[in-house]
C-alpha positions in Angstrom: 70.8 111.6 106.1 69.6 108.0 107.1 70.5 106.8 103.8 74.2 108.6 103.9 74.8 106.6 107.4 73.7 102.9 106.3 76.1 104.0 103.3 79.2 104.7 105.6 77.7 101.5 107.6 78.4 99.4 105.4 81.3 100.1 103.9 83.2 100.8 107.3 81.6 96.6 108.0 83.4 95.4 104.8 86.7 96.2 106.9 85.5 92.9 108.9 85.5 90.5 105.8 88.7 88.3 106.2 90.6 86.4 103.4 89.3 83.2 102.1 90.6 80.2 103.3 93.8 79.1 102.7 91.9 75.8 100.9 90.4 77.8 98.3 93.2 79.8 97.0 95.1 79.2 93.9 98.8 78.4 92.5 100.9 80.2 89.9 104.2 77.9 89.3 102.9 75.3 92.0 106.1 74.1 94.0 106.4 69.9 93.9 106.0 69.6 97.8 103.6 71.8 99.6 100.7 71.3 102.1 98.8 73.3 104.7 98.1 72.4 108.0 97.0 74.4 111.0 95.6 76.5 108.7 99.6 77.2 107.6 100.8 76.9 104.0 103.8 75.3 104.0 106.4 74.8 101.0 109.2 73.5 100.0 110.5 76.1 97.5 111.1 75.4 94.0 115.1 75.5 93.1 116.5 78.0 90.9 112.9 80.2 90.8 112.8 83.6 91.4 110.4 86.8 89.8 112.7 89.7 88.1 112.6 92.0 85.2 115.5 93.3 83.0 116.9 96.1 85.2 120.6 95.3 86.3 120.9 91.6 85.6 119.4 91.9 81.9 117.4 89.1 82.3 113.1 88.0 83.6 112.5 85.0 85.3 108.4 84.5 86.6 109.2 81.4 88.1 108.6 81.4 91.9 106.1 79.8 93.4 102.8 82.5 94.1 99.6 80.9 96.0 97.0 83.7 95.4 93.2 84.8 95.2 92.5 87.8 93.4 91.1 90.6 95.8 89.9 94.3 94.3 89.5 97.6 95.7 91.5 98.8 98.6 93.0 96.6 101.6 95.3 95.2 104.2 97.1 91.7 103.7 99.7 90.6 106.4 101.4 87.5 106.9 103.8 85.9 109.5 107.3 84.0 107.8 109.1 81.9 109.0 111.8 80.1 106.5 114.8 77.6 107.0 116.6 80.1 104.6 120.1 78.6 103.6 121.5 80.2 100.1 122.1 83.4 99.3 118.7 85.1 98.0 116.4 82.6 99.7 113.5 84.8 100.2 109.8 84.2 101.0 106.4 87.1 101.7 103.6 88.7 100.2 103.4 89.6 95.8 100.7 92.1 94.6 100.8 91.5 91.3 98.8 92.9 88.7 100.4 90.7 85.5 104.1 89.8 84.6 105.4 93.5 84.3 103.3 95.3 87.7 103.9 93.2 91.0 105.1 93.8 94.0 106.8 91.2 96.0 108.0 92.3 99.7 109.2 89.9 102.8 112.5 88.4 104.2 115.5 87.9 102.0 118.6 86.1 103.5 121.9 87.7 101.8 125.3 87.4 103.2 124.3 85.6 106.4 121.7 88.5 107.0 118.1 88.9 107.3 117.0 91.8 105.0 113.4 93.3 104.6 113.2 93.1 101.1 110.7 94.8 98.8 111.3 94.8 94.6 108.7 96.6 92.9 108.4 96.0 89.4 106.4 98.2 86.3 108.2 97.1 82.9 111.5 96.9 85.1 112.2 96.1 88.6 114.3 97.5 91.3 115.3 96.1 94.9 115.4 97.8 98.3 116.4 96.6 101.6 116.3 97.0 105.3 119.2 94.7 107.2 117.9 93.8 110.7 120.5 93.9 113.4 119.7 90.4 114.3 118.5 87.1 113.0 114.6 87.0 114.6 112.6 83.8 114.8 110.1 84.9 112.5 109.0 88.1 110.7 105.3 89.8 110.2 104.8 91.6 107.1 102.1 93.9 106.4 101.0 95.6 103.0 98.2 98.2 102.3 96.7 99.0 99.1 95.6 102.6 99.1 94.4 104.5 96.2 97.2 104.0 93.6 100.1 102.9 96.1 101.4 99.9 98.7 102.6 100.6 102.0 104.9 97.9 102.8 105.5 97.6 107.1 107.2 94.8 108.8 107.1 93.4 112.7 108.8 91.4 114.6 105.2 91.1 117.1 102.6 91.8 115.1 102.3 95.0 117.2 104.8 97.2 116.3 104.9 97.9 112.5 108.0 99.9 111.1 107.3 101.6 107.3 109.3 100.4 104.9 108.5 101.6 101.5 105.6 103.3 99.6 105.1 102.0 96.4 103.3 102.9 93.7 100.6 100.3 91.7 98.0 101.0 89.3 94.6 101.4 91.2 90.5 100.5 90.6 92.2 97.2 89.1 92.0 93.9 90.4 94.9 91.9 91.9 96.4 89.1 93.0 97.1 88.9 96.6 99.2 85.8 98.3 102.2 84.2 99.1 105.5 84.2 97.7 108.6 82.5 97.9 112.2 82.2 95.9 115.7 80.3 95.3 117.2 81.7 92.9 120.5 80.3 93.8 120.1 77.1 95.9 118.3 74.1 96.1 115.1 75.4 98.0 114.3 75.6 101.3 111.4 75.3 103.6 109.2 78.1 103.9 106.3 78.2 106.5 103.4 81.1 106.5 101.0 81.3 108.7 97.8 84.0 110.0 97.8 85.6 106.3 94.4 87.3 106.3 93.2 90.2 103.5 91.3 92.6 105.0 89.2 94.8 102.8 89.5 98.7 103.3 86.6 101.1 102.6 87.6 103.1 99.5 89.1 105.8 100.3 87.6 108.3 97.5 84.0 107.2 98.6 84.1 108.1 102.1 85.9 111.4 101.5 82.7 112.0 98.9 80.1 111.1 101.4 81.6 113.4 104.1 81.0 116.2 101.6 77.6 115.1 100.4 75.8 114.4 103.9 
């Protein structure tokens, strides 16, 4: 019994650990101007970048610029974005992303003069939802967890009130990368500002269901 509770102990404490620093983390197609301050990453997005596979336009681009650590297990990753969005497709977030076919990349995409909450999930070939907001906020939260072999994706406008926007599924027990995305497929870039991203481990979920049945 004592050895069942330090068990649960401990893995309920890894849902304390926080995400490396923002100092330590790690590019995939580094933009040319970039810096972090305040404990902020802030970028100037690369022109004509985006991440895309086959399905629709018929052609892949892996071209964005991705700052990432690589996180396993299960966990909860949440960023606030704010971006001076300008051309049509600007978009900045979060990417889960396994390798070049399996990643998800979820956040704000400006399209028509809108704000959209965007999420393309891509396994060989990627599709592209969206929720248009009614009006133009500020900034946006958004909020991803890894659960067993899916990704809730949730968005705020407070960081208090999280709406679902899509379950998604990704390939589980693997190791990903975890950071923060940004796009221009279109335009000239634009600047895109995140700040408060944090990872927060989860206990696995398949563990503590085994250890409530083998007390």
């Amino acid at each position: 019994m004592k050895k069942t509770i330090l068990a649960i102990g401990l893995l309920l404490s890894l849902t304390e650990i926080k995400a490396q620093s923002l100092e330590k983390m790690h590019w995939f197609n580094e933009p040319e101007k970039w810096q972090i301050k305040d404990n902020s990453l802030i970028m100037q997005v690369t022109p004509k970048s985006d991440y895309w596979r086959i399905s629709h336009y018929g052609f892949t681009v892996d071209d964005g610029p991705f700052y990432y650590s690589i996180y396993g297990g299960e966990f909860e990753t949440k960023v606030k974005l704010t971006g001076n969005y300008k051309t049509r497709f600007d978009q900045m977030g979060l990417m889960i992303r396994v390798d070049e076919k399996n990643y998800i990349k979820t956040g704000v995409e400006f399209v028509d003069g809108k704000f959209n909450i965007s999420t393309v999930v891509t396994h060989e070939k990627s599709d592209w939802s969206v929720n248009v907001l009614d009006k133009v906020p500020p900034f946006v939260w958004i909020k991803a967890v890894r659960r067993l072999d899916a990704v809730e994706i949730y968005y705020s406008l407070d960081d208090k009130n999280y709406i679902l926007t899509r379950n998604a599924p990704l390939q589980d027990n693997t190791p990903v990368m975890v950071g923060l995305m940004a796009a221009c497929p279109d335009g000239n870039g634009f600047e895109a500002k995140f700040e408060n991203f944090s990872v927060k481990h989860l206990a696995d979920q398949r563990r503590l269901e085994w250890l409530k049945d083998h007390q």
